[in-house]
N, C-alpha and C positions, 0 to 999 in steps of 0.2 A: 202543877209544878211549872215554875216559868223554864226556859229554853235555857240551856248551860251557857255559861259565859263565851262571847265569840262564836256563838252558832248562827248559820244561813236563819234558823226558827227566829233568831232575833227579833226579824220584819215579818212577824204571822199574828194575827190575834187571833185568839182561842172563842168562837164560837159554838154556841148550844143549838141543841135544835131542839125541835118541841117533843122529842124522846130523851131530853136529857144527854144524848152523846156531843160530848165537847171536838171539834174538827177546825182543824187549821185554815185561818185565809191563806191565800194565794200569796206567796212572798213577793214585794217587791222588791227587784233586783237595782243591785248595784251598776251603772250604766256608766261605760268609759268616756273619759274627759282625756284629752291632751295634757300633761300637766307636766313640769320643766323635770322631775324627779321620778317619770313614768322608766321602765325598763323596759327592752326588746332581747325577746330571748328566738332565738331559731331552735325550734324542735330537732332532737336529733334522737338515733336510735333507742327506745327503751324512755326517754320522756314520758310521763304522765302528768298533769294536773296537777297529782297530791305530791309527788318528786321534787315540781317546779315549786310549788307552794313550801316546800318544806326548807328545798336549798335559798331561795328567794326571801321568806318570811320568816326563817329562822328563830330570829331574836324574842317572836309572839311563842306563847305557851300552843304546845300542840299545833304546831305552824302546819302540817301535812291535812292535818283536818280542813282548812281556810283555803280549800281546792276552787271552792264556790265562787272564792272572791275574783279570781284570776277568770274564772269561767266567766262570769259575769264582764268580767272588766274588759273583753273585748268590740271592739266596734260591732264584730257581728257575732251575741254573746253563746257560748257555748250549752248547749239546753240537753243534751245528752252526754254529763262525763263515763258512761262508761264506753263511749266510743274512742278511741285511742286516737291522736292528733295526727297528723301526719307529716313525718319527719320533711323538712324543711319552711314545716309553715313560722310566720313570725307572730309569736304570741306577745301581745302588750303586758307587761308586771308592773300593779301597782307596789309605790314604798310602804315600807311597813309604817311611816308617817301618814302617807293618804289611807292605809290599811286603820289606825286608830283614830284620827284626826277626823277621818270623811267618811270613813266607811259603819264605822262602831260610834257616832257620835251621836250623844243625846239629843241633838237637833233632827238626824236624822231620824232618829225612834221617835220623837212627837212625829215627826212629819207622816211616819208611816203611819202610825194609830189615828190621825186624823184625816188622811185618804182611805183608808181601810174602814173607819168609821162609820 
């Protein structure tokens, strides 16, 4: 079954091993760029990841899920969300334009299957 639409599994391909069990590659991660329409959010109390992703990415279906993309999108990328951020840090948000455009984009899925390959 491939990965649901807008999932982090997007960037994983499904390999077998010689018993037959199928196991995910390694996802490559979304890596942040400067970009004129990035956001700065300051962490404040009760913030999460999926909060930010949800007030921020709204307009995507299931915008709370797309926690990853935010994790990822930082210079120095978030690799444990269930660690709680700490209020006053400045989190980079990408748009929901760089969210479809660059993050979800068929260019990028060749480009993973073909480093992953």
């Amino acid at each position: 079954m491939p990965p649901r639409r807008m999932s982090r599994h997007t960037f994983t391909l499904g390999v077998t091993d010689e018993d037959d069990r199928l196991t995910l590659t390694d996802r490559v991660p979304f890596r942040f760029v400067e970009r004129a329409d990035t956001r700065q959010h300051r962490v404040g109390e009760g913030d999460t990841l999926q909060t930010l992703a949800g007030r921020y990415l709204a307009p995507l279906p299931n915008a709370c899920r797309l926690w990853w993309v935010i994790a990822d999108f930082q210079p120095e990328p978030i690799h444990d969300p269930t660690i709680a951020v700490a209020p006053g840090t400045v989190l980079h948000i990408p748009s929901v334009r760089t969210v479809l455009e660059e993050v979800f984009s068929e260019e990028r899925r060749e480009q993973t299957e073909e480093s992953l390959a």
